[in-house]
Every structure is written in structure tokens, then in C-alpha cells.
C-alpha positions as CSV (number, residue, x, y, z in Angstrom):
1,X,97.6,80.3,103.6
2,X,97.3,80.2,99.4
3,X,98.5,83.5,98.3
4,X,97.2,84.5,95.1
5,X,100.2,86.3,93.1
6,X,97.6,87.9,90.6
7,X,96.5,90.4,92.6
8,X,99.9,90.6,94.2
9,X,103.7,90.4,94.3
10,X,106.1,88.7,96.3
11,X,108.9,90.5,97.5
12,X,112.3,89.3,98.0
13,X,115.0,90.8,99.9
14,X,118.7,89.4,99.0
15,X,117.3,88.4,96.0
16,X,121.1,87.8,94.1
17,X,122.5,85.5,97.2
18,X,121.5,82.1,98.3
19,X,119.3,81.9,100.3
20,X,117.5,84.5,98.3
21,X,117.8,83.2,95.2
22,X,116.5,80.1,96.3
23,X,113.3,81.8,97.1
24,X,113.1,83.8,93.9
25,X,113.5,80.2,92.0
26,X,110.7,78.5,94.0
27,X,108.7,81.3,93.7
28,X,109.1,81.4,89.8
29,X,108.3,78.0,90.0
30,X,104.8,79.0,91.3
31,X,104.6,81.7,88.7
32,X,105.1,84.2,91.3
33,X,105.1,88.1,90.1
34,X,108.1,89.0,91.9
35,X,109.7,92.3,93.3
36,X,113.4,91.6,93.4
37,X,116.4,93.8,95.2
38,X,119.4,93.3,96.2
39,X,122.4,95.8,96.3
40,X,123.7,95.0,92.8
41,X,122.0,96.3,89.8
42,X,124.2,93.9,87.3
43,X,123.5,91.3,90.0
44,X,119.8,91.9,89.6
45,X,119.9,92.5,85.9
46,X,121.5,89.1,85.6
47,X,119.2,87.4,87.4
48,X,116.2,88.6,85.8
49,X,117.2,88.1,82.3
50,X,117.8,84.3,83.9
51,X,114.1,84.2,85.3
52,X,112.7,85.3,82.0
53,X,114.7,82.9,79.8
54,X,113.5,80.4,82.4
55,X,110.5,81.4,82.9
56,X,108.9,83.8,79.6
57,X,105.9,85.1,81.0
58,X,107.1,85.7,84.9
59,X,106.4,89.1,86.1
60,X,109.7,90.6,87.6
61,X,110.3,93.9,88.6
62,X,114.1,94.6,90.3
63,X,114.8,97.4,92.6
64,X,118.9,98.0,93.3
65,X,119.0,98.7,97.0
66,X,121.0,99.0,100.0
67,X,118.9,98.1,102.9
68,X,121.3,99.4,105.2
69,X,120.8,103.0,103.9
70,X,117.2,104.1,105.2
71,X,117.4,106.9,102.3
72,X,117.9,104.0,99.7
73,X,115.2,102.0,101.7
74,X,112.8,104.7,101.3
75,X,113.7,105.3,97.7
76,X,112.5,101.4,97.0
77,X,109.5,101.4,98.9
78,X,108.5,104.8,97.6
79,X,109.1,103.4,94.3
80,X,106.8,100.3,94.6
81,X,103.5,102.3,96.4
82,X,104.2,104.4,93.2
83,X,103.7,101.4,91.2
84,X,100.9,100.6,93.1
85,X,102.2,97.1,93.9
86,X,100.3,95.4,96.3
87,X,102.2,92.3,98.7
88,X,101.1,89.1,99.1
89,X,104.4,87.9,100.1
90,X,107.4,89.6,102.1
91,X,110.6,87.1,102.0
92,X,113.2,89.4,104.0
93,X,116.4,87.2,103.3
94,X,118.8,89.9,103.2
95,X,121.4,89.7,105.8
96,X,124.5,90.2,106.8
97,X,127.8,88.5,109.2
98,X,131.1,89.2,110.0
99,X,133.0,86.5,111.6
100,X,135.2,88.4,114.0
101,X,135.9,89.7,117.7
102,X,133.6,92.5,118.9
103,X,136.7,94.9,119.9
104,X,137.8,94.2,116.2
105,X,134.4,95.8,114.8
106,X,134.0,99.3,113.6
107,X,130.9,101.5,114.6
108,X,130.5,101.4,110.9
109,X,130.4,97.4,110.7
110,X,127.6,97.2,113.7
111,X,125.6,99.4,112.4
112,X,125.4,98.0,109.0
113,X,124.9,94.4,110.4
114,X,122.4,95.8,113.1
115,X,120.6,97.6,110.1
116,X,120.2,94.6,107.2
117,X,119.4,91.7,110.0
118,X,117.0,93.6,111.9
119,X,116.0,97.7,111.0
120,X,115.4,96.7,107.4
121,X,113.7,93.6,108.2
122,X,111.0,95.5,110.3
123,X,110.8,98.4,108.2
124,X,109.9,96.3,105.1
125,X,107.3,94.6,107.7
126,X,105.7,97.4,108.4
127,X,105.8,99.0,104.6
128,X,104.7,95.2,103.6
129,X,101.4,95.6,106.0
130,X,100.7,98.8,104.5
131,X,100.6,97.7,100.8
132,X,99.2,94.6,101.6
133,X,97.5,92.7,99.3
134,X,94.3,90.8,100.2
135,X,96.1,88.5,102.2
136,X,99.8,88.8,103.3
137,X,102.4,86.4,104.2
138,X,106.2,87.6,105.7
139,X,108.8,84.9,105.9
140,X,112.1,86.4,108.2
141,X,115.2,84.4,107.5
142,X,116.8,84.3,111.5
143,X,119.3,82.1,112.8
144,X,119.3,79.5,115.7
145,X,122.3,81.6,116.0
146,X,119.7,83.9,117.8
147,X,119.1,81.1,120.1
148,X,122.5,79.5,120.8
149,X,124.5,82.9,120.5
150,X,128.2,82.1,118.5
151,X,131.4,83.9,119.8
152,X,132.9,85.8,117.0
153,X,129.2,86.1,115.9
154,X,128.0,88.3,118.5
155,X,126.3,90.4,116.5
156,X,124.7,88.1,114.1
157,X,123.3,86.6,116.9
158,X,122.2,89.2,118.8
159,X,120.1,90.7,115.4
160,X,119.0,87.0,114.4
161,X,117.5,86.8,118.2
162,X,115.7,90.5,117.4
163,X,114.2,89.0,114.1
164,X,112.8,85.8,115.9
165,X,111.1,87.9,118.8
166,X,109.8,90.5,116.8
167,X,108.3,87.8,114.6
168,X,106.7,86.1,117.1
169,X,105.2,89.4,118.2
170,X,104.3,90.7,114.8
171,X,102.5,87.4,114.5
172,X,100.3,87.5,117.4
173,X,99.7,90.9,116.2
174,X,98.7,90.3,113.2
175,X,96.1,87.7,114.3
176,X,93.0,88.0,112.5
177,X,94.2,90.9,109.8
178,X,94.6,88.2,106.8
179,X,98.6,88.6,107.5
180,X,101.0,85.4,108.2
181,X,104.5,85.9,109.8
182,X,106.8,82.8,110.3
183,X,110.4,83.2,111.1
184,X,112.8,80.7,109.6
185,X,115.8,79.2,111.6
């Protein structure tokens, strides 16, 4: 599918880590009018005064935003219909592991894992749908973690294995409605 990033923006979940800033770079590359967040503001800032120095005439619009917090969710999405910015692109490669025991979790640390690697994935699905540009493509980040479960990543892999079925779902779906889903492993 050729997205056309005039008439839309990509947007990029986890912009400030690695895998996530590897997508923001190839997608300046491309000349890509890009959405950024991340959790950081100084992070964010950063990295968009790097894109434009890079890159002078690249659109980019940054969003501080903890993914885990559906109020802060809310607050970024609300923030972007405001804007009118429509979505050709949806890159959700936030996410979140702890390498350790299950009976050495909190009910804190689940909750936030289970919330990045899968709630916030499928909530910026469905809010990507909705202010869709003509055409739409969503790229999950998973794990083959989600297929070969890790011990001490339980879970990791257990979200990861969420994220690839409700891709392949959301893609069959989506048949026919100008969207794309892939999940990447």
C-alpha cells in the first residue's frame, strides 16, 4: 500500500526508544509528517529539534504521553482529532518488559506491562480507524516471544501473543476498508 503523507500523518508510538526511533528516522527519510509521543517531553523535544536540523521542512508534531494512563491516552488522542489530523500510518512501538519472576511482580507492574503491550496498542487501533486518512496502514511491534513464551517473561509474552492475534483479526477485519495491519515479530 503507498501511503500518501500529504493528506496524512504517521503516528509513532515509543517514538524516543529504538525501535521507535528507528521508525521515526525512516519515516523522515520518506518525508513523512509525523505525530510523535513518547513519555518524555525533553525526550521528545530532543528529538524533534534533531529531525528538523536533519530534515528542515519535516512536519512533526510531539505529544508527551503515558500510554499506560487511559486519562493521558485520551488527552493525546483528543488532542490530535482537535487538530484534525488524519492517519495514514499507526506504528504502535511502545512497549514495555520486566525480566523477572511472576510472584516477584507487583499488581502495579502487570498492569502497566498489560496496558502499553496490548490496551494502548488496541486503543490507538481503534482511535487510528476513526481518523483515518484515505488509506491507513497500522504496523504492531510483537514478539516471537508471543509465540515461544520466555520464563521470567511471562508477561511480555503473554501481551506480545495478544498483539499478534488481535492483529491478525483486526486485519481480516479490515478487509476491504482501505486499512493494512501487519504485526511485526
Amino acid at each position: 500500500m503507498e501511503l500518501n503523507y500529504e493528506n496524512g500523518y504517521a503516528l509513532v508510538t515509543g517514538a524516543t526508544g529504538g525501535l521507535g526511533k528507528a521508525f521515526v528516522y525512516a519515516l523522515a527519510e520518506k518525508n513523512a509528517s509525523l505525530l510523535l509521543t513518547g513519555r518524555s517531553q525533553e525526550k521528545l523535544s530532543a528529538l524533534q529539534a534533531e529531525l528538523i536540523q536533519k530534515y528542515p521542512r519535516l512536519r512533526v508534531k510531539i505529544y508527551p504521553a503515558d500510554l499506560a494512563d487511559e486519562h493521558s491516552r485520551y488527552a493525546l488522542t483528543e488532542q490530535i482529532e482537535k487538530e484534525e489530523s488524519k492517519i495514514c500510518l499507526l506504528v504502535n512501538a511502545a512497549g514495555a518488559d520486566v525480566q523477572k519472576g511472576l510472584t516477584s511482580y507487583t499488581q502495579e507492574k502487570i498492569a502497566f506491562q498489560c496496558r502499553v503491550n496490548f490496551e494502548a496498542a488496541a486503543d490507538l487501533c481503534r482511535f487510528a480507524i476513526k481518523n483515518k486518512a484515505e488509506r491507513l496502514e497500522i504496523v504492531n511491534v510483537s514478539s516471537v516471544s508471543g509465540i515461544y513464551p520466555m520464563p521470567y517473561f511471562a508477561i511480555y509474552s503473554a501481551t506480545k501473543a495478544a498483539l499478534t492475534s488481535f492483529s491478525i483479526a483486526l486485519r481480516e477485519e479490515m478487509k476491504g476498508q482501505s486499512v493494512a495491519v501487519t504485526a511485526i515479530l
